[in-house]
N, C-alpha and C positions, 0 to 999 in steps of 0.2 A: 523563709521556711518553705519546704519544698514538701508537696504530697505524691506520694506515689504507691504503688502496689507491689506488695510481697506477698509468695504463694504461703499461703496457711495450712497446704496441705499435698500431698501429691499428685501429678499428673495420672490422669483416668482417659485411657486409651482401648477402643475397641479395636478388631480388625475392619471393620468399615470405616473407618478413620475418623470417630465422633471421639470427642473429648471433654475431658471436662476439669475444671479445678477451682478451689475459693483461696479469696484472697483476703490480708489487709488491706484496709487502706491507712495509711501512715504517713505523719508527719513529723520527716526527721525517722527519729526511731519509736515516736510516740503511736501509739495505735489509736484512729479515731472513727473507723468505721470496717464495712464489711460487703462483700461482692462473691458470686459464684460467675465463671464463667462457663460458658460448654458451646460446642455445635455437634449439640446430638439431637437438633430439632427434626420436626419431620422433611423441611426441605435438602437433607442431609447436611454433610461436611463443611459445605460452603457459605452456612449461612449459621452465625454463632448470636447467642442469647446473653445478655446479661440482665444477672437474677437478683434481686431482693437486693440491690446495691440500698445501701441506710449508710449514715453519719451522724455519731451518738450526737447526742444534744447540744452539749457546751460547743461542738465546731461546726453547728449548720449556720447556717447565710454566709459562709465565709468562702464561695465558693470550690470547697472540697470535693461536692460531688459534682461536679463539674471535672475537673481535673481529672477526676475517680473514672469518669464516664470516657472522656479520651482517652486514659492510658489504655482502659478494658478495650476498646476500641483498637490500639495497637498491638496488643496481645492477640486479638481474634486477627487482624491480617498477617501477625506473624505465623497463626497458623493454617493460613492457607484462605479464610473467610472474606468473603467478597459482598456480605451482607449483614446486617446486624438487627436485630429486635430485642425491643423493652418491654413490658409488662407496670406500667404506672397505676398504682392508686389511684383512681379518682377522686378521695378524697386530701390528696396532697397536691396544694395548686403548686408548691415550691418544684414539687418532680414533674408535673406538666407545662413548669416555664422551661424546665431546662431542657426535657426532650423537644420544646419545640423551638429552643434557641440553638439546641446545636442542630437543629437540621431534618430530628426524628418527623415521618408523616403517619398518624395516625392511618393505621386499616381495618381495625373491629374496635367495638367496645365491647365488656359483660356487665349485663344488667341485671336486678333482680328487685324483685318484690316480695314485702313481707307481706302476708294474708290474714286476713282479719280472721280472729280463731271463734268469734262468740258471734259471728253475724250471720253466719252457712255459707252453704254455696254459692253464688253471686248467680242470679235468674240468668236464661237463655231467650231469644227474643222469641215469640211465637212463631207456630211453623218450625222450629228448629229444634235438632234432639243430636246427641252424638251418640254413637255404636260401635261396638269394638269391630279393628279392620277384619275380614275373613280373608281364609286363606287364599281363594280366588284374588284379593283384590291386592295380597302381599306379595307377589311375585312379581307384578310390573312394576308396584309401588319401590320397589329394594331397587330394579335394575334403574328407574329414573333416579332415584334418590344417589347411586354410585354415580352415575354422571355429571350430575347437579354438582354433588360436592367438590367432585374432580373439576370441575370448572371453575368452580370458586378459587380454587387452588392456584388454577394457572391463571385466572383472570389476576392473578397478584403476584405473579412470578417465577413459580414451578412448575420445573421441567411434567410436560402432558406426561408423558410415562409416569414419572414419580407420585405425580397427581392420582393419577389411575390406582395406580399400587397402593397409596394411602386410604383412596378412600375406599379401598376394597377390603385394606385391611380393617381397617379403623368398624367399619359396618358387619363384617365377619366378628370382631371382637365384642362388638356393642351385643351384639342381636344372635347369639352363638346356637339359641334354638328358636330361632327365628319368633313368632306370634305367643312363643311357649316360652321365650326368655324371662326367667325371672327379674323383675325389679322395673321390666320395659310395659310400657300402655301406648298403644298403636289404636288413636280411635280416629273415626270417618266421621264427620259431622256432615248433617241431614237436612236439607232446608225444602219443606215440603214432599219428601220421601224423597227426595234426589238427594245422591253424593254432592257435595262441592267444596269438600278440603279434607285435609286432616291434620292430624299433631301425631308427632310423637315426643313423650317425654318416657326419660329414665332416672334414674335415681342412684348417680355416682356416687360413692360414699356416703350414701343415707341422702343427699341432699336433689329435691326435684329438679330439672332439670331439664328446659323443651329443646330437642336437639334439632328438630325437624317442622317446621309448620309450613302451611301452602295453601292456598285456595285455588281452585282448576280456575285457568285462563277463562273461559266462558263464564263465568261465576264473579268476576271480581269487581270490586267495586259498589258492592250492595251492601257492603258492611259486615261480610262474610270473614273477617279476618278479623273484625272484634272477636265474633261469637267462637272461631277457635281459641281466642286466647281464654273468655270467659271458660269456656269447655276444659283447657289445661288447668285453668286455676281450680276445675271443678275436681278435677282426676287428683291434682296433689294433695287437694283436700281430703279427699276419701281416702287417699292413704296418709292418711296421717301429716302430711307436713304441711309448714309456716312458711316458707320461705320456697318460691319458686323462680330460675334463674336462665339466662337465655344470654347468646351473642348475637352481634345486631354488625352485618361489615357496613364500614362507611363508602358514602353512596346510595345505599338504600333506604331515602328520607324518608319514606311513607313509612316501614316498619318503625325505622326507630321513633315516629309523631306517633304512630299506633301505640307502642310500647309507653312511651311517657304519658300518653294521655291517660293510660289506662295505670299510673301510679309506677312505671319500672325505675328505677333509680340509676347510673352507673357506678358500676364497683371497681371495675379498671379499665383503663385506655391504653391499646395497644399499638406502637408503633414501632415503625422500619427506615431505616434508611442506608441506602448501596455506600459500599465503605471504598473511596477512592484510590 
């Protein structure tokens, strides 16, 4: 029996030369699971995604998605892609055996925490209080914050320029009236009437959200990175939500030990690996 992939639906072409299309997966002429492919990521053209790849029930452990995974793989370099990323569940060890048997290397995870709805706010340690950012202090904060992220970027393999551009875009789109954005909370936590970090969280489709956290270099180490995350968990609450969610790149063990200690779960692991 042979598995392979048939387009389920039309080729989707931009003039930037991003694409995108879903597929079957099929054995014979049987239909037994399902895949979108595209490289309309943000590292452009050259670097293609495969989406929501599943294999109905009766044909998983039979190695289908597998198979399913290299063809999508030969489709992205037949179109020009020179790089490929997944997006795995974490709670499916079967799709994190397989990205890390054909090769895939994890670079973030997404985490999240469900918040207890009947216990309150979770205490701040004493000495300590957080304050919305003022506007004074949002104009250096935005120009580091564009940097930061653009570094992240390239520290994992896009092009500086591109890097730039995204994350100028991506924080123009986030924060479109800057401290006056609705659905965004930009607070300074205070440890003894001194600044020494901040958070921001936003609230993407209803859901909280911490896009941004940091404690100033001079600051770190005191346990100043608990008390922002306490601080977000304080803010989602106040507006209403349960569920508060964050990305953690791998690498950075101290966040993600911070984030589990403090109850964060992962929800998917994302990996990359250059397509030969």
């Amino acid at each position: 029996m042979t598995t392979t992939l048939r387009p389920s639906g039309p080729l989707q072409e931009s003039s930037g030369g991003a694409r995108s299309r879903p597929y079957e997966v099929r054995v014979n002429s049987r239909r037994v699971g399902a895949l979108l492919l595209a490289s309309d990521t943000p590292f452009g053209p050259s670097v293609g995604e495969i989406r929501d790849l599943s294999i109905d029930g009766p044909d998983r452990r039979r190695g289908r998605g597998t198979v399913a995974a290299l063809a999508a793989e030969e489709v992205l370099r037949s179109w020009g892609c020179r790089r490929v990323r997944i997006a795995v569940p974490a709670d499916s060890p079967a799709g994190l055996r397989m990205a890390t048997a054909l090769g895939y290397v994890e670079y973030s995870r997404n985490m999240a925490k469900t918040l207890p709805a009947d216990a309150g706010p979770p205490a701040l340690p004493a000495g300590v209080r957080g304050r919305p950012m003022t506007e004074a202090e949002y104009g250096p904060w935005l120009a580091r914050a564009v940097v930061t992220y653009a570094e992240e970027w390239t520290s994992r393999g896009m092009p500086e320029e591109a890097a730039r551009a995204k994350s100028e875009a991506d924080h123009a789109a986030s924060l479109p009236q800057g401290l006056r954005t609705p659905g965004a909370d930009l607070v300074v936590l205070e440890a003894d009437g001194e600044p020494v970090g901040h958070v921001w969280l936003a609230r993407p489709g209803g859901e909280a959200y911490v896009y941004d956290v940091e404690v100033a270099a001079a600051h770190r180490g005191r346990g100043h990175g608990r008390s922002l995350m306490l601080l977000a968990e304080r803010t989602a609450l106040a507006t209403g939500h349960r569920t508060l969610g964050l990305q953690v790149f791998e690498g950075n063990t101290p966040a993600r030990r911070l984030y589990e200690s403090l109850g964060y779960a992962p929800t998917s692991v994302n990996f990359a690996k250059d397509l030969i």
